[in-house]
C-alpha positions in Angstrom: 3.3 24.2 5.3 1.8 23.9 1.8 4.0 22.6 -1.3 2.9 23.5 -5.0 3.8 21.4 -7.9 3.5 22.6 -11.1 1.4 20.2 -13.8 4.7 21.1 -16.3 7.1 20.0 -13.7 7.7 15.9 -13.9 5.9 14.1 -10.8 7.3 13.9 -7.4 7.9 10.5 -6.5 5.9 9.2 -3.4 9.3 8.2 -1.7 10.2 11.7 -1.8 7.2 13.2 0.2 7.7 9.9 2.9 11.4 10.8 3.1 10.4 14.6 3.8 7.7 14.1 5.9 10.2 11.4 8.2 12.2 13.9 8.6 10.1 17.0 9.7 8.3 14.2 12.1 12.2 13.6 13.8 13.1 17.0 13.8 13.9 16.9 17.1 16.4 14.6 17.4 17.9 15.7 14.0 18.0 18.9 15.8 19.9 17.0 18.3 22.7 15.5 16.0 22.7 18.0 12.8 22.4 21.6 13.9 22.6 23.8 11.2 23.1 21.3 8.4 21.6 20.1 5.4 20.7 16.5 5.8 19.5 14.0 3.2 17.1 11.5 3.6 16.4 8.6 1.9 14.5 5.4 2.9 13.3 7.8 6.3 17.6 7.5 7.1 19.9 10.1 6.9 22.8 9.3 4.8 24.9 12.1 4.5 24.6 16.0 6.0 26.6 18.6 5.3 26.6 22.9 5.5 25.5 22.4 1.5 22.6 21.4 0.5 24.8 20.6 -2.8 27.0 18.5 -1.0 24.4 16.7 1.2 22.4 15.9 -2.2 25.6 14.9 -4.4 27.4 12.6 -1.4 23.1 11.0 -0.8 23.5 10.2 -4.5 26.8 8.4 -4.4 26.3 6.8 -1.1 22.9 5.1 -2.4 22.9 5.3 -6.4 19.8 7.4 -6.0 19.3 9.8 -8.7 17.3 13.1 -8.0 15.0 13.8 -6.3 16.5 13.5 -2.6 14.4 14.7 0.5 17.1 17.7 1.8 16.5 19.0 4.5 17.8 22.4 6.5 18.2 21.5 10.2 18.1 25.2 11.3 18.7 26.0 15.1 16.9 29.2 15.0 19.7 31.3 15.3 19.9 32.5 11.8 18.3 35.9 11.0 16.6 36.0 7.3 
């Protein structure tokens, strides 16, 4: 997987790309509890998941007082067709 970030768009913080990568390492067992769902992740936890990503982001942000940006996820189980 390869991300590009634009020099015009504002920096990424680190705690974004650990909070990402924490979750593609535990896909597994996210696969296990949140099929289908978005799930955010902050501080390598999940602390909210829902079938939005909007959702997911918004109840992440009131749960923790986080602002953007929030590590969200797609748990997918393989069954969707694109």
């Amino acid at each position: 997987m390869s991300r590009a970030v634009s020099s015009a768009s504002p920096r990424i913080p680190k705690r974004f790309w650990q909070d990402e990568k924490w979750a593609f390492d535990h896909y597994p067992e996210l696969l296990k509890r949140y099929e289908d769902r978005w799930v955010a992740v902050v501080n390598r936890r999940v602390v909210a998941a829902s079938k939005s990503s909007v959702k997911a982001e918004e109840q992440a942000k009131a749960k923790t007082g986080r602002q953007s940006p929030i590590a969200v996820v797609f748990v997918e189980s393989g069954r969707h067709v694109y």
